[in-house]
C-alpha positions as CSV (number, residue, x, y, z in Angstrom):
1,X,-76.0,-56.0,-4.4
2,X,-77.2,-59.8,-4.1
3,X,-80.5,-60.2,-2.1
4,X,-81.4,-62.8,0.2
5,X,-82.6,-65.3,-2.2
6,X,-79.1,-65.1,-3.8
7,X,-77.5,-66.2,-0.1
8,X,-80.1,-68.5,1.1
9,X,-80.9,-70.4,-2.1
10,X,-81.0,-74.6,-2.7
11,X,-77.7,-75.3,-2.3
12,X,-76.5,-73.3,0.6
13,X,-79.2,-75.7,2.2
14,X,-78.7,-78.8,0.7
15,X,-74.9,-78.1,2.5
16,X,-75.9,-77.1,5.4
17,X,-77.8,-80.4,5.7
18,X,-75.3,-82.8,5.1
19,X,-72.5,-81.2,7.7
20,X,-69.9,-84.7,7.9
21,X,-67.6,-85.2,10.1
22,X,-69.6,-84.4,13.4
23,X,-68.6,-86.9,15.4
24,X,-65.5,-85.3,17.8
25,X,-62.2,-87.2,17.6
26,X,-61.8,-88.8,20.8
27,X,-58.2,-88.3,21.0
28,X,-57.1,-85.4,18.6
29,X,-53.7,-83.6,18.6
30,X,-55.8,-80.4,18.6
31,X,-59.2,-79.0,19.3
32,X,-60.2,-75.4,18.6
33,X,-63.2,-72.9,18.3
34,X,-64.4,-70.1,16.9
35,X,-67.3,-67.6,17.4
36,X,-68.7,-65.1,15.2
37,X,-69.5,-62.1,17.5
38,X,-72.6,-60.6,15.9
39,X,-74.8,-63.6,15.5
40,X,-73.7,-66.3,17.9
41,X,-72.4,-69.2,15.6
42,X,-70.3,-71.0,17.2
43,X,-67.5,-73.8,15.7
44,X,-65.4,-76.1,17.7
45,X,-63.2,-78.4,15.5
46,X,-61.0,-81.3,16.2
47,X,-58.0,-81.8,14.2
48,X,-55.4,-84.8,14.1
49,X,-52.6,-83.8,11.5
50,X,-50.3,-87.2,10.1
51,X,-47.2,-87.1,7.1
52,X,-48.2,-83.3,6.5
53,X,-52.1,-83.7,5.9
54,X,-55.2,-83.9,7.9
55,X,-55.8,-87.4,8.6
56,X,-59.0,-87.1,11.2
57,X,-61.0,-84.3,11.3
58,X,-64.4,-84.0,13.9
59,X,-66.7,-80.5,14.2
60,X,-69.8,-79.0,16.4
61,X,-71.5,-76.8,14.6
62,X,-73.7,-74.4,16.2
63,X,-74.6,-71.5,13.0
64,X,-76.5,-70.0,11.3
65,X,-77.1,-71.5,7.4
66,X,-73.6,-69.9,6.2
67,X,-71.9,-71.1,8.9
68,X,-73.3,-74.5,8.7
69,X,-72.9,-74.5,4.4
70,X,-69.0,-73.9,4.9
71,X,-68.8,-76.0,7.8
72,X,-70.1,-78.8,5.4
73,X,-67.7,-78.6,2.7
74,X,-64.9,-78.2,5.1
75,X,-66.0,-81.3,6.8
76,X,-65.8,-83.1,3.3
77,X,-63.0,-81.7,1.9
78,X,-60.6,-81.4,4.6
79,X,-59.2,-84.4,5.5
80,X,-56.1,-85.6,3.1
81,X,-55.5,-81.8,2.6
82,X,-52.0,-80.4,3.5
83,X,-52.0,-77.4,6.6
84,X,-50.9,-74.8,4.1
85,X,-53.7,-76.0,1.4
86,X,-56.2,-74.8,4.6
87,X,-54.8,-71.7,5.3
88,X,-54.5,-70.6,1.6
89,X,-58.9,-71.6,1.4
90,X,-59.1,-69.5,4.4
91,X,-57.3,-66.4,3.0
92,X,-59.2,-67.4,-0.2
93,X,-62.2,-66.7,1.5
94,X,-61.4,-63.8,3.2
95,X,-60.5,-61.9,0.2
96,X,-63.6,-63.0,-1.9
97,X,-65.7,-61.7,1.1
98,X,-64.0,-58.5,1.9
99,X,-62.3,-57.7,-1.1
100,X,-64.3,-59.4,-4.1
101,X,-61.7,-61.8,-4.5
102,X,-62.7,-64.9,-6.7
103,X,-63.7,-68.1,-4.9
104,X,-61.3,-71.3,-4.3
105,X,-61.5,-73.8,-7.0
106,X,-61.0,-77.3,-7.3
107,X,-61.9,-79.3,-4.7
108,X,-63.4,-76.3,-2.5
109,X,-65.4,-75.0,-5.5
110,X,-68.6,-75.6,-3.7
111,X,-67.6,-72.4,-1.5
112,X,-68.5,-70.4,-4.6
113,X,-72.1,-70.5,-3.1
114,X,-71.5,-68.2,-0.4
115,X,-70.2,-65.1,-2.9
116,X,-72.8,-63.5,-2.6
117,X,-72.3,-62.9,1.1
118,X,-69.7,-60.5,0.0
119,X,-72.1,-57.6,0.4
120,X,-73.3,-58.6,3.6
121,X,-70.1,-57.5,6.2
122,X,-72.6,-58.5,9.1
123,X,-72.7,-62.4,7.8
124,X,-69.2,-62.7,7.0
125,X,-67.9,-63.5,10.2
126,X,-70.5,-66.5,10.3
127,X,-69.2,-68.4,7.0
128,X,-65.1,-67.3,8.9
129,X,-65.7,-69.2,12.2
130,X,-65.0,-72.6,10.5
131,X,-62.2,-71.3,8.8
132,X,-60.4,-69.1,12.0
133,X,-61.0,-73.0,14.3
134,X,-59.1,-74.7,11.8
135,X,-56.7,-72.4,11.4
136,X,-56.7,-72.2,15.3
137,X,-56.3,-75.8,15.6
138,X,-53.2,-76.0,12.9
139,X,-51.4,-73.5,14.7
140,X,-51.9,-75.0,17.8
141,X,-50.5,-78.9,16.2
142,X,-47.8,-76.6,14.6
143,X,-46.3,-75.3,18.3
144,X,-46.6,-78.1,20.2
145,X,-44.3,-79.7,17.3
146,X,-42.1,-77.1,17.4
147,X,-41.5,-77.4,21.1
148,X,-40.6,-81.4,20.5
């Protein structure tokens, strides 16, 4: 089992001080949020979608250090990438953390840093909440266009 140094070491800090992308879109196609139930964090995301990738992207992040840490990357990596490229990180992430799964690569490599919170189930839900208002948010952008 990792121990707390492992999950609260240099870097999960250095992210979680440099969250971008907190200004909120003034006129997105979609805002969502997400709380984890067990320690409060709380996410609420704005997301404008334009030729099949994120063009604007705006958060509120209220968490905890993991919450904040993926918050961060998602909030530099995420706009230019496609809906499904999202979705796939987020499954990503949920099998690394439940199921030992290995992390995403590439351009969301930095999300390796929060392994170790694989063998804390209570903190999981805290590096999710980004994830799930995304994912929220796309789905939401993805009905209204399928009612047009």
């Amino acid at each position: 089992m990792s121990d707390l140094d492992d999950i609260y070491n240099t870097r999960i800090l250095e992210l979680a001080a440099a969250i971008p992308r907190t200004e909120r879109l003034a006129d997105p196609q979609a805002t969502a949020s997400a709380r984890s139930r067990l320690c409060g964090s709380e996410v609420s995301v704005d997301v404008s979608v334009a030729n099949g990738r994120v063009g604007a992207f705006g958060q509120n992040v209220k968490a905890c250090l993991l919450g904040q840490a993926a918050a961060s990357v998602v909030g530099r990596e995420i706009v230019g990438s496609t809906p499904a490229e999202l979705r796939q990180v987020r499954e990503t992430m949920r099998a690394m953390l439940k199921e030992g799964g290995p992390p995403p690569g590439g351009k969301w490599a930095d999300l390796a840093v929060l392994a170790p919170v694989r063998d804390y189930k209570h903190r999981h839900d805290a590096v999710m909440i980004i994830f799930d208002a995304v994912s929220k948010a796309l789905d939401e952008i993805d009905a209204k266009a399928a009612v047009v």
